[in-house]
C-alpha positions as CSV (number, residue, x, y, z in Angstrom):
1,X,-0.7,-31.1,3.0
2,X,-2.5,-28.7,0.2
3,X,-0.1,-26.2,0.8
4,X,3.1,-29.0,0.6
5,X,1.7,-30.4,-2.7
6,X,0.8,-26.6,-4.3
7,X,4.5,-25.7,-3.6
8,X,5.8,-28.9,-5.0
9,X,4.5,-28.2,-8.2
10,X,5.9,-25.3,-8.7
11,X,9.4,-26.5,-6.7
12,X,9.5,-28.9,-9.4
13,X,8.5,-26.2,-12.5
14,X,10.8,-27.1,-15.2
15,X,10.2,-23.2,-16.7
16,X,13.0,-21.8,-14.9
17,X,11.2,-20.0,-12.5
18,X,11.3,-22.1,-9.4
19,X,10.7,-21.0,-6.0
20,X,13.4,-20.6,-4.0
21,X,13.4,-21.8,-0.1
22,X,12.7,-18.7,1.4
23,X,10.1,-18.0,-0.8
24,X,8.7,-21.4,-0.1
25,X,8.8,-21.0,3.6
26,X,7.1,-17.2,3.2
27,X,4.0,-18.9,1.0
28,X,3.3,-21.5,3.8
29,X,1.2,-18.3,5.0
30,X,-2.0,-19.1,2.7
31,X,-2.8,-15.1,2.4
32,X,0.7,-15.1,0.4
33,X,0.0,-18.4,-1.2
34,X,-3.5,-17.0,-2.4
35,X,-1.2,-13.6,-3.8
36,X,1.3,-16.3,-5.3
37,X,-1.1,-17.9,-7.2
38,X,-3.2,-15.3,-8.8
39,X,-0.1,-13.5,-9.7
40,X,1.1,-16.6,-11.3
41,X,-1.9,-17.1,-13.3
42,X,-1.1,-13.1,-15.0
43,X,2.6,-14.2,-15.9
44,X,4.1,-12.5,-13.3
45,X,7.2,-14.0,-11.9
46,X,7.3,-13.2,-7.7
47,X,10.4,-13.9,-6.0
48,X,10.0,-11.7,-2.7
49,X,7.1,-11.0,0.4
50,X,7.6,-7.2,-1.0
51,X,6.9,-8.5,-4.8
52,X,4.0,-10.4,-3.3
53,X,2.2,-7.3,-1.7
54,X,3.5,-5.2,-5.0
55,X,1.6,-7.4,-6.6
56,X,-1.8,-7.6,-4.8
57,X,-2.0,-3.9,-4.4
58,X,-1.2,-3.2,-7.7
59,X,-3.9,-5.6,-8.7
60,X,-6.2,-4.0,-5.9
61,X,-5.9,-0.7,-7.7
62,X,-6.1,-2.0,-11.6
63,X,-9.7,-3.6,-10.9
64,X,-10.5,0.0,-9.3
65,X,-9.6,2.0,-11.5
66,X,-12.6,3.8,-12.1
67,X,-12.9,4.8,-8.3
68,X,-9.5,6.8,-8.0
69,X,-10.2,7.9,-3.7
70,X,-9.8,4.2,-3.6
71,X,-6.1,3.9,-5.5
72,X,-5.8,7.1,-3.8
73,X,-6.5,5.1,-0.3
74,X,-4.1,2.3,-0.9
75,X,-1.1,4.2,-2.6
76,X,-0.7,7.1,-0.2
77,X,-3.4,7.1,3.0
78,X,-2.5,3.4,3.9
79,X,1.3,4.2,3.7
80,X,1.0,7.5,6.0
81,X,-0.8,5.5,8.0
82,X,1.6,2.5,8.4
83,X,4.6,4.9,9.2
84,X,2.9,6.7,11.9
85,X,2.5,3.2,13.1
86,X,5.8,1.9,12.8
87,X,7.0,5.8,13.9
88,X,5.4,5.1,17.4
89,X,6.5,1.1,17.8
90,X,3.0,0.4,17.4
91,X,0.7,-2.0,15.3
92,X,-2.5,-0.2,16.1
93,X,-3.4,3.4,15.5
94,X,-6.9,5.1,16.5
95,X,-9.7,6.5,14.2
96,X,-8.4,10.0,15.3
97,X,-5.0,9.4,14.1
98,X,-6.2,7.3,11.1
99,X,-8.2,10.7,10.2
100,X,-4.8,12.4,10.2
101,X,-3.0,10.0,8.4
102,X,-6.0,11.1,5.9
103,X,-5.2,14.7,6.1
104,X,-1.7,14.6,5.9
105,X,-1.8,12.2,3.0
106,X,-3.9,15.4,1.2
107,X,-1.3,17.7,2.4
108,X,1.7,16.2,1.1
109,X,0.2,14.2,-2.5
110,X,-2.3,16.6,-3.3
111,X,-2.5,20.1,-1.7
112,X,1.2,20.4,-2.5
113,X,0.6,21.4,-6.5
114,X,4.6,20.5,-7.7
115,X,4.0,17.0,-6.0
116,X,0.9,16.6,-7.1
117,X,1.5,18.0,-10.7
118,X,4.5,16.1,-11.6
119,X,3.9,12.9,-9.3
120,X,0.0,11.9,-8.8
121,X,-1.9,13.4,-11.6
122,X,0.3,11.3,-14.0
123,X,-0.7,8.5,-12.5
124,X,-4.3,9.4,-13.3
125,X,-5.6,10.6,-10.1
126,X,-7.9,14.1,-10.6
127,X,-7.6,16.5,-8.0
128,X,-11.1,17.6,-8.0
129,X,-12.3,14.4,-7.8
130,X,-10.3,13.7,-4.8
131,X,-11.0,16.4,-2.3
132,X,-14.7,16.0,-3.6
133,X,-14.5,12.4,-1.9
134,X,-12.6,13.5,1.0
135,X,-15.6,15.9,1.8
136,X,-18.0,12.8,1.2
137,X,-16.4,9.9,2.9
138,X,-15.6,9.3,6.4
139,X,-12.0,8.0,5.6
140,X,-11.7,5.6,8.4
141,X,-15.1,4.1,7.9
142,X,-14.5,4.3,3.9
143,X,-11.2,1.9,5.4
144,X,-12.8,-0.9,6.7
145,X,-16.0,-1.3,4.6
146,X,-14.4,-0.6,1.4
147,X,-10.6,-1.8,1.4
148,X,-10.3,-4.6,4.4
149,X,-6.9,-4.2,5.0
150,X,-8.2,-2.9,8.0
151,X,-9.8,-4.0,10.7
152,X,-11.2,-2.6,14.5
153,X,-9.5,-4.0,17.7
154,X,-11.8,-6.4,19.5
155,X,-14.1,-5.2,22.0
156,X,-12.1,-1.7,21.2
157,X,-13.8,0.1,17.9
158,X,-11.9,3.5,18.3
159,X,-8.5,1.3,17.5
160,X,-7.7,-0.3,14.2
161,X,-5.1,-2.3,12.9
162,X,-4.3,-4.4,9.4
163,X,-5.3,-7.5,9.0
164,X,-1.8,-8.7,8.9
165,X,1.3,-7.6,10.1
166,X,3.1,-8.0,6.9
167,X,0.6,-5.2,5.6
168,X,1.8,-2.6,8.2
169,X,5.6,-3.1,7.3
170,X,4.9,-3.5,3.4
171,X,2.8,0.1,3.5
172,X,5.3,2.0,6.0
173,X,7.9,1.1,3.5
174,X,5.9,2.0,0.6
175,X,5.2,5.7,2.1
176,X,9.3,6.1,2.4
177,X,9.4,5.0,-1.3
178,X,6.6,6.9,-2.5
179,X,8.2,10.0,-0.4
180,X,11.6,9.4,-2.1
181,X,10.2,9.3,-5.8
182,X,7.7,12.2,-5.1
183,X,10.7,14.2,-4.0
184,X,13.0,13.7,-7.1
185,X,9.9,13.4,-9.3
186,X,8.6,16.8,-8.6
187,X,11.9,18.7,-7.7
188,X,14.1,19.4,-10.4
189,X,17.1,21.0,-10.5
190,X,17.3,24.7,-8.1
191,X,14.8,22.8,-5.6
192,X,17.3,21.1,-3.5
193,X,15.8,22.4,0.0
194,X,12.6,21.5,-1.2
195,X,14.0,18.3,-1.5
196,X,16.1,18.0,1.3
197,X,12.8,18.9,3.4
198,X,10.5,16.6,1.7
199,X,12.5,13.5,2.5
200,X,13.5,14.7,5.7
């Protein structure tokens, strides 16, 4: 009944800017009702699920900004992570493979200097700082007590999965993006294998 007479209000929003069905039926889901409304309240005008989760981890990494392994952990680890999981069919993934995710996050965002020159460090990441916090942090454990998108398996604690399945497809979609942009970002002209190989 909450949920019918928070969407009516805005249903009936006279600004232009009314919900559309679809949308309505996605923010019967309170976690996206919850994203709705706080983006609401910054001005933001959300139409879609994806705009929803743009939103909330964009805002997860504003408030941060002053721990950058954290942005780091939700713009590039989290996606790796989600496309390994939707790679294998799979809505879990172990700590080991978790780790890796990790790893080849580093590998492709930050050990690769064109990527990371033209792509990352523009976005205000430091390098040193980084691979400093890799060394310090247990990445998977840094995962569920820091970010909570996260979560162990019951009765299994070497498994994890999100806390919603909406989270796995938004991030495995957001490493393909991120991939896709890195690639033409950081590859100018003469670099077309480089490319080619990078969004491969």
């Amino acid at each position: 009944e909450k949920i019918t007479e928070i969407l009516s209000r805005y249903r009936d929003d006279n600004s232009g800017q009314n919900i559309s069905d679809e949308l309505a039926g996605i923010l019967r889901i309170p976690l996206f009702l919850n994203i709705f409304l706080k983006s609401r309240e910054n001005g933001k005008n959300i139409c879609t699920r994806g705009e929803l989760i743009d939103s909330y981890t964009e805002s997860f990494g504003e408030e941060r900004k002053e721990n950058s392994f954290m942005r780091f952990t939700v713009q590039f680890i989290l996606p790796v992570a989600a496309k390994m999981m939707n790679d294998s069919w799979s809505f879990e993934i172990s700590r080991s493979e978790l780790s890796e995710a990790a790893e080849k996050a580093f590998d492709i965002f930050v050990r690769n200097e064109n990527v990371y020159q033209n792509f990352v460090a523009v976005k205000g990441f430091r390098k040193k700082q980084l691979i400093k916090s890799r060394e310090r942090f247990d990445v998977v454990e840094y995962i569920t007590e820091n970010i909570c998108l996260m979560k162990h398996a019951p009765g299994q604690p070497h498994i994890l999965h999100f806390t919603h399945q909406f989270f796995r497809d938004y991030f495995a979609a957001r490493h393909i993006l991120n991939i896709f942009q890195a690639a033409d970002i950081s590859y100018g002209y003469g670099f077309n294998d480089e490319k080619k190989e990078m969004k491969k």
